[in-house]
C-alpha positions in Angstrom: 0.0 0.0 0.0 1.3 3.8 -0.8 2.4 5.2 1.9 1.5 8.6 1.4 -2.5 7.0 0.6 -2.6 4.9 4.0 -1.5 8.5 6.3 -4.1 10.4 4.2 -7.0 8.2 4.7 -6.4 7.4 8.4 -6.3 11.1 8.6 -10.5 10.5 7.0 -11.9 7.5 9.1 -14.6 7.7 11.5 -15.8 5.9 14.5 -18.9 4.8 12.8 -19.4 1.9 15.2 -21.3 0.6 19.0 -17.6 1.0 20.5 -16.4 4.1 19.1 -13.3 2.2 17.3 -11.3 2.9 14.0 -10.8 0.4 11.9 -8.1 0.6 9.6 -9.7 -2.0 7.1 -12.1 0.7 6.1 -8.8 2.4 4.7 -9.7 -0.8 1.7 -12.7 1.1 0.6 -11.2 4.6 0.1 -8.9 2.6 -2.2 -9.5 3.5 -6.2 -8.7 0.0 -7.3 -9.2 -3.3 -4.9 -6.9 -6.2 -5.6 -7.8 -10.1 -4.7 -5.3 -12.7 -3.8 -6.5 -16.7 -3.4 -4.8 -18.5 -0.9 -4.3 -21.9 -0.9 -4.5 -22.5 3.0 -7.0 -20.2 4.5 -4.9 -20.2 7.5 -2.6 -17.6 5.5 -5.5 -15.0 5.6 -7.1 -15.9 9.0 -8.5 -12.5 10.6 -7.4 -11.8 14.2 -9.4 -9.5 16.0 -9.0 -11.4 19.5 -6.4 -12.8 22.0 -8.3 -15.8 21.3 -8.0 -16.0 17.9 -4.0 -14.9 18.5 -4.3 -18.2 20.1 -5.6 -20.3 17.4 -3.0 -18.4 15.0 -0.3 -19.2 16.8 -1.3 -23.1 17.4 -2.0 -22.7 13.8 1.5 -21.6 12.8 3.4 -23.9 15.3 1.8 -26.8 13.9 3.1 -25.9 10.7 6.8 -25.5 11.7 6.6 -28.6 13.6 5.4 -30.7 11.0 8.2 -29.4 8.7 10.9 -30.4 11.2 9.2 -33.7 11.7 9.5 -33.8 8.2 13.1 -33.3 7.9 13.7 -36.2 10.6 13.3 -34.7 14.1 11.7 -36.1 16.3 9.4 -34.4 18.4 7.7 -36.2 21.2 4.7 -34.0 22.0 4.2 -31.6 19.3 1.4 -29.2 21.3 3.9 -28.3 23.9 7.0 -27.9 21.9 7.7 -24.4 20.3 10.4 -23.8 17.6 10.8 -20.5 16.2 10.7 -20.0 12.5 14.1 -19.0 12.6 15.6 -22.7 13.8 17.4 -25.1 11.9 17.7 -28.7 13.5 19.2 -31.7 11.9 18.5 -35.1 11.2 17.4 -37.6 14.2 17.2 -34.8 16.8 15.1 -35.8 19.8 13.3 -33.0 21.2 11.1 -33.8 24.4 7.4 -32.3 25.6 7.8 -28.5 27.1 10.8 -27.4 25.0 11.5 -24.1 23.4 13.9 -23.6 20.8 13.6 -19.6 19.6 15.7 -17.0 17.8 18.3 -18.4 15.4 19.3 -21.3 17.7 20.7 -24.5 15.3 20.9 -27.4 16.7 23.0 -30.1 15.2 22.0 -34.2 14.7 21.9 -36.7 16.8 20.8 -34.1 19.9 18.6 -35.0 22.6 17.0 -32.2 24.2 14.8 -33.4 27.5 11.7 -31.8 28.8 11.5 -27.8 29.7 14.6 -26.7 27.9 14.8 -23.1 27.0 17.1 -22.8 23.8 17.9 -19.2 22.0 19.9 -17.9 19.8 22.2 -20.7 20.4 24.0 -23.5 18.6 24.3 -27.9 20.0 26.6 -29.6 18.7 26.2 -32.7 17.0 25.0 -35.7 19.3 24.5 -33.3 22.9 22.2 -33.8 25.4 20.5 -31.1 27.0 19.2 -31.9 30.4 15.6 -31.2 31.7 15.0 -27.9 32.4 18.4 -26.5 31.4 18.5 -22.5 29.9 21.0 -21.7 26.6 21.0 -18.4 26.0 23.5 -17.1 23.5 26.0 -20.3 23.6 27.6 -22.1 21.5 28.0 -26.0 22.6 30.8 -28.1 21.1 29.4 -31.7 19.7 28.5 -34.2 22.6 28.1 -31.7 24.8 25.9 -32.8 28.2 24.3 -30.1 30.1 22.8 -31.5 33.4 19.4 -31.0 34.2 18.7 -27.3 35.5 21.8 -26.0 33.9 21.6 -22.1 33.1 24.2 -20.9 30.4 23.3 -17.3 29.4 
């Protein structure tokens, strides 16, 4: 969208609602010329206007990422409470357990284990680690066959 368009007609909306809100999708029909785009997952154009439809959204999304890692040869032992960032790379026959999160641009090499309620970001494993329960990496890099024990906090 032009710039210039979108600061001129904010400038013209009204609150012509219960609530008293603006909504910046009326900007669409000040447009000139409307444009459509067909998706082929309507998850891609899902409407948020709740925290719990931000929810759904993000479930939606994480599913997504873990099934392309699963994909690729990771396993992951309880999808629904395992979140990866979009941003990770993991290798083949990496073993991550329920509770983990591994965010930022962490990479995490093959043959890792990663055990329950790890907190990984912007950090790399080495090949064949194993990161105990609970441990935090923040920032680190971990030679291969590293073994953090449970509870470990390296940040």
């Amino acid at each position: 969208m032009n710039k210039a368009f979108l600061l001129t007609s904010v400038e013209r909306l009204h609150p012509d609602n219960a609530k008293g809100e603006l909504y910046l999708t009326d900007v669409v029909g000040m447009a000139s010329s409307v444009v459509s785009y067909t998706v082929a997952d309507p998850d891609e154009a899902y409407g948020i206007n709740s925290r719990s439809q931000l929810a759904f959204a993000q479930q939606r999304m994480q599913q997504r990422i873990n099934s392309a890692h699963m994909e690729q040869g990771v396993t992951i032992e309880d999808p629904a409470t395992t979140w990866i960032g979009p941003e990770v790379r993991i290798g083949r026959d990496v073993r991550v357990w329920p509770g983990t999160h591994i965010l930022g641009r962490s990479r995490v090499e093959s043959g890792t284990t990663i055990m329950p309620h790890a907190w990984i970001k912007d950090s790399t494993i080495g090949t064949g680690s194993t990161i105990g329960t609970g441990s935090v990496i923040e920032n680190r890099s971990l030679r291969d066959k590293a073994t953090t024990a449970p509870r470990t906090y390296l940040g």
